[in-house]
C-alpha positions as CSV (number, residue, x, y, z in Angstrom):
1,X,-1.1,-54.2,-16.7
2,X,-0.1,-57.7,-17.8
3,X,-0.2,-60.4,-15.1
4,X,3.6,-61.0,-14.8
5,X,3.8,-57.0,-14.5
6,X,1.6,-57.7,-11.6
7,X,3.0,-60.1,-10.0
8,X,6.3,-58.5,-10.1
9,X,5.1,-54.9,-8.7
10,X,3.9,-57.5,-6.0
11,X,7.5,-58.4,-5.2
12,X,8.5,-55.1,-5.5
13,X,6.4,-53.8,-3.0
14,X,6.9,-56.5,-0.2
15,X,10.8,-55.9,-0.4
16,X,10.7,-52.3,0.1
17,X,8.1,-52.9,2.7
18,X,10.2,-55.2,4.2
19,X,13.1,-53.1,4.1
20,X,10.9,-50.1,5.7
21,X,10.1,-52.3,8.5
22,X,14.0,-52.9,9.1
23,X,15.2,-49.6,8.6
24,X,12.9,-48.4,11.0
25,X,13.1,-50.9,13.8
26,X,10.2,-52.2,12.9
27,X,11.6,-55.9,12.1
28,X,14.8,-57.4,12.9
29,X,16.4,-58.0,9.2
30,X,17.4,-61.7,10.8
31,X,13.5,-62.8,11.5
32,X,12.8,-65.4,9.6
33,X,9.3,-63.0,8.2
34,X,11.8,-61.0,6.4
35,X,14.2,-63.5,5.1
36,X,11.7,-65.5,3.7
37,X,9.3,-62.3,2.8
38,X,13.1,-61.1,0.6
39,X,12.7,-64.4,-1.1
40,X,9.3,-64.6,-2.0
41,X,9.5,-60.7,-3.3
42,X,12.3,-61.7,-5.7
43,X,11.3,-64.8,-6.8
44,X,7.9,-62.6,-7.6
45,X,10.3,-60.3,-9.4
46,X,12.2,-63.4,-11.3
47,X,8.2,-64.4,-12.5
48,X,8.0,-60.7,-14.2
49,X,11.6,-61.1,-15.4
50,X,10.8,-64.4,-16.8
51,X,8.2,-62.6,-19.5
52,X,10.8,-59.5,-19.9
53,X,13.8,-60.7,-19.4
54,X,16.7,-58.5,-18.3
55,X,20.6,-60.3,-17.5
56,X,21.6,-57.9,-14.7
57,X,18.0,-57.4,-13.4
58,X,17.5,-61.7,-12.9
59,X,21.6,-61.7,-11.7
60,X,20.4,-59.7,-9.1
61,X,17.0,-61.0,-7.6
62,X,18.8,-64.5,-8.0
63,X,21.5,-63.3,-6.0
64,X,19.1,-61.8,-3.5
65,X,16.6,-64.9,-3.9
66,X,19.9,-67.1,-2.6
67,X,21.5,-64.8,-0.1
68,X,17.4,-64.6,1.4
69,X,17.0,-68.4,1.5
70,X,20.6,-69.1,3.0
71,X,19.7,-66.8,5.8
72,X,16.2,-68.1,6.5
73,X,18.1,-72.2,6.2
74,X,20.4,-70.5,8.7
75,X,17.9,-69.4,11.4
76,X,15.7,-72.3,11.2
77,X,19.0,-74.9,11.8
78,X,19.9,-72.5,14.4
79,X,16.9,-73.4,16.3
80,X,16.4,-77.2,15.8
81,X,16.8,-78.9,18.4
């Protein structure tokens, strides 16, 4: 297995971990562990994709890389002072 193979089963796995842990009440989806564990598992996944690269396959983890760091921005400006 090449490193960026690696590194990408690596995001893999944390995401559906993460998901796991929210589908059964495990983790709230909204905790900023799984918003920012989503964003570090696709931007893992973007590393692989950057070697192999695939359109839809980097559309989507950048979508999911965004929508992950807009809700982690979100919950950390919710609770500043």
């Amino acid at each position: 297995m090449a490193w960026h193979e690696l590194i990408g089963g690596v995001g893999v796995a944390l995401i559906l971990l993460l998901n796991f842990l929210v589908q059964s009440s495990r983790l709230a989806a909204h905790r900023p562990a799984c918003t920012l564990g989503n964003a570090i598992g696709s931007a893992a996944i973007l590393v692989s994709l950057s070697v192999n690269f695939n359109p839809p396959a980097a559309l989507v983890e950048i979508a999911w890389l965004a929508i992950s760091l807009y809700g982690f921005a979100r919950h950390s400006l919710r609770r500043s002072p």
